[in-house]
C-alpha angles and dihedrals in degrees: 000000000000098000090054083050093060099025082059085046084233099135097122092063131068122279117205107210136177100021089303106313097111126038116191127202103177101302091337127105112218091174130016120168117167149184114253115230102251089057089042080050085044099056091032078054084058101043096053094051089045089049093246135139118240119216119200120218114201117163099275115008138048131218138194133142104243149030117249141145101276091043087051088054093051088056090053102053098037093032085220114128114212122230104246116221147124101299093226087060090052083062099050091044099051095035078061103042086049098245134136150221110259091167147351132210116200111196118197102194097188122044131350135318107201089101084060098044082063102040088059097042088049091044100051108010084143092050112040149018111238121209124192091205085178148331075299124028135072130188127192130183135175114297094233087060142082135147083240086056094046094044080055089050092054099041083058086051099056105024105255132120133218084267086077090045122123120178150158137207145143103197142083089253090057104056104087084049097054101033089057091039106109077237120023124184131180123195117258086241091055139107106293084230089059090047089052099062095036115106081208134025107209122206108274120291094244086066092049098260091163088059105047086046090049094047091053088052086050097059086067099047 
């Protein structure tokens, strides 16, 4: 979300990326955590044989091999476009160039995930943390990560608890986040176990929750 940072004009403050794995101050990385390659083979493994599309996350680029509909609203949101190529080819090209893996997406376009959900969280529960962001998307990220364990990084940076804490979600990944901020508050449109462990539930997102919420905190600052 590069382009939110600077439009905010925000760049000289930390940016956490990728559920937690990557966290961004300017051009400097104050926290990086990957997926090695053998376990990146390994899901792409999975994916192949349970009909779904792997995505690749680096730092600053995305890859797939094909446009869909879920690809199409990735682009959307992060205004990023992937390179689009033969997955085995990604591999040989960023194995080469010295990058790494700061997130996969799975997107199963027909049918439910939910079998895979569990396949992935059975096969490498030591290895990865495993999201159903809906019916058909997955994302996974590396196990020793989480946006709750990056927030913790940057409040030791700057001096600052989880008392201080504002935040917002509306996902499973985002629930130990939410439930320890001083002031958690989940989207009216998001997951109920978010909701449950929200101090405020905000309009939908889809109706700029996060907006109004953060306009009304505003008025006190």
């Amino acid at each position: 979300m590069r382009y939110l940072h600077k439009e905010l004009k925000l760049r000289r403050y930390p940016m956490i990326c990728y559920n937690g794995a990557l966290v961004m101050e300017g051009e400097h990385r104050v926290f990086s955590e990957t997926i090695p390659l053998p376990i990146v083979e390994a899901v792409h493994n999975v994916s192949e044989v349970e009909k779904s599309q792997l995505a690749l996350f680096t730092q600053d680029e995305w890859f797939t091999d094909k446009s869909i509909p879920w690809i199409d609203r990735e682009v959307k949101n992060t205004l990023v476009t992937p390179t689009f190529s033969d997955i085995e080819d990604v591999f040989a090209k960023i194995e080469e160039c010295g990058q790494a893996y700061y997130k996969l997406m799975l997107i199963k376009s027909e049918g439910n995930n939910k079998e895979l959900s569990k396949r992935l969280t059975t096969t490498f529960a030591e290895e990865l943390h495993v999201y159903r962001s809906s019916d058909q998307l997955i994302e996974v990220s590396p196990i020793k990560t989480s946006k709750s364990r990056a927030v913790e990084i940057v409040l030791k940076k700057y001096g600052y608890d989880w008392e201080d804490v504002l935040a917002f979600g509306d996902n499973y990944n985002d629930i130990e986040m939410i439930a320890k901020a001083g002031w958690g508050v989940a989207v009216e449109n998001g997951r109920d176990e978010v909701k449950k462990v929200a101090r405020q539930i905000a309009p939908a997102n889809t109706s700029e929750g996060v907006a109004q919420v953060l306009k009304e905190v505003m008025r006190y600052w």
